[in-house]
N, C-alpha and C positions, 0 to 999 in steps of 0.2 A: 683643472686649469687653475693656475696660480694667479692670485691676485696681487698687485702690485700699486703703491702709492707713494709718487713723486714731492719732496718736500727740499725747501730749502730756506736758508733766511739770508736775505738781505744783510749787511753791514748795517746799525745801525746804533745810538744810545743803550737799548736793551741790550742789544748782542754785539757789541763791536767789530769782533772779526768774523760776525755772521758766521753762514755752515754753508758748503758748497753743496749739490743739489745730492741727495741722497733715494736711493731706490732702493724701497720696503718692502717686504711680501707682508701681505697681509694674512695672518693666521686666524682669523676672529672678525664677527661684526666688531663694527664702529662705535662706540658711543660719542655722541657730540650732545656740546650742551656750552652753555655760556661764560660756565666756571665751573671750579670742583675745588669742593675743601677736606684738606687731607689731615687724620688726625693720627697726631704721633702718638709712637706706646710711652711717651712722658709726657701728655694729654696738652703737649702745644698744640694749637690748629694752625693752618697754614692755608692760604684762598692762592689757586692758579687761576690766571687767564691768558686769553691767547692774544696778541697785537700783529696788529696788518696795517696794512698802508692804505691810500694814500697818505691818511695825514698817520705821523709817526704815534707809535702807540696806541690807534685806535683798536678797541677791542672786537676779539671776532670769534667764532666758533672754536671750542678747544677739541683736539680728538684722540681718544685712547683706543686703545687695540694692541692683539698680542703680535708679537715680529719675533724676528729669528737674525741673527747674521750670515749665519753660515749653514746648510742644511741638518749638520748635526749638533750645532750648540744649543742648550738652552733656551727656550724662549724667554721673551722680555715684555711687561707690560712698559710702555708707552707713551707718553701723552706729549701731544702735537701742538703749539702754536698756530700762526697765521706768519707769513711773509717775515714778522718783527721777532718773530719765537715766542714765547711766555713769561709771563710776568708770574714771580713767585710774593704776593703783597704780605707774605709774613705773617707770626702773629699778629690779630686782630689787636692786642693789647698792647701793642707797642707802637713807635715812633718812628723803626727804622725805615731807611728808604728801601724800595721796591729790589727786589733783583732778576737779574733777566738770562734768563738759558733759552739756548736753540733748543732744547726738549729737557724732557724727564724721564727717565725710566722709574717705577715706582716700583717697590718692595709689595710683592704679593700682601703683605698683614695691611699693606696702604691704601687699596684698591676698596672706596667705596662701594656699600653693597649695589649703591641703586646703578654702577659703573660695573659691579660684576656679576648684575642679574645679565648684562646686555653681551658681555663678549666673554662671559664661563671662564672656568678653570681653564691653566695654561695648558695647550695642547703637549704631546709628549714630543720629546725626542727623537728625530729618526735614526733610527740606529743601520748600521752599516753590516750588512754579514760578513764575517770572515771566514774564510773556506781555510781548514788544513791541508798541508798537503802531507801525506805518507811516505 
């Protein structure tokens, strides 16, 4: 049995034209956790968190896992916001302001270990039989 998990964001500063409600299948545990800092292979770090409501931007559980679009496309890692999406706070070393996506998909090289001890390598592809016909 498929598992399936409902996400959507709100219109709001982060996300301006929000994201209409979207339905996941779940390939994978969950990891959740506060934030995740992602480290580029040109060794910037970059800190995610997730923002929900009521009050705009308040922080809330972030959640990764593997998904799929369509039953035979690639899988995709993941990472979920709250109601407001995710706050991308950048380098640690810099000034610039915050930016805000309805989610992330992350580059398998991106996927911290302690985020890929919990939802494993990306499962495979289903592949579809094709029958000849003679």
């Amino acid at each position: 049995m498929k598992k399936f998990l409902e996400y959507k964001v709100k219109p709001c500063a982060n996300v301006p034209a929000g994201l209409p409600r979207q339905r996941l299948v779940v390939l994978s545990p969950i990891w959740g956790g506060d934030g995740l800092r992602l480290e580029y292979p040109d060794g910037a770090r970059h800190t995610l968190e997730a923002c929900s409501s009521p009050e705009e931007g308040e922080p809330c559980g972030l959640r990764v896992f593997w998904t799929r679009h369509q039953p035979q496309a690639p899988a995709v890692c993941l990472a979920l916001g709250g109601d407001r999406g995710i706050r991308d706070l950048g380098p640690a070393d810099e000034d610039a302001a915050p930016k805000g996506h309805p989610f992330l998909a992350l580059a398998e090289s991106l996927i911290p270990p302690e985020v890929f001890a919990v939802i494993g390598p990306p499962p495979q592809t289903q592949q579809k039989e094709i029958s000849l016909l003679a």
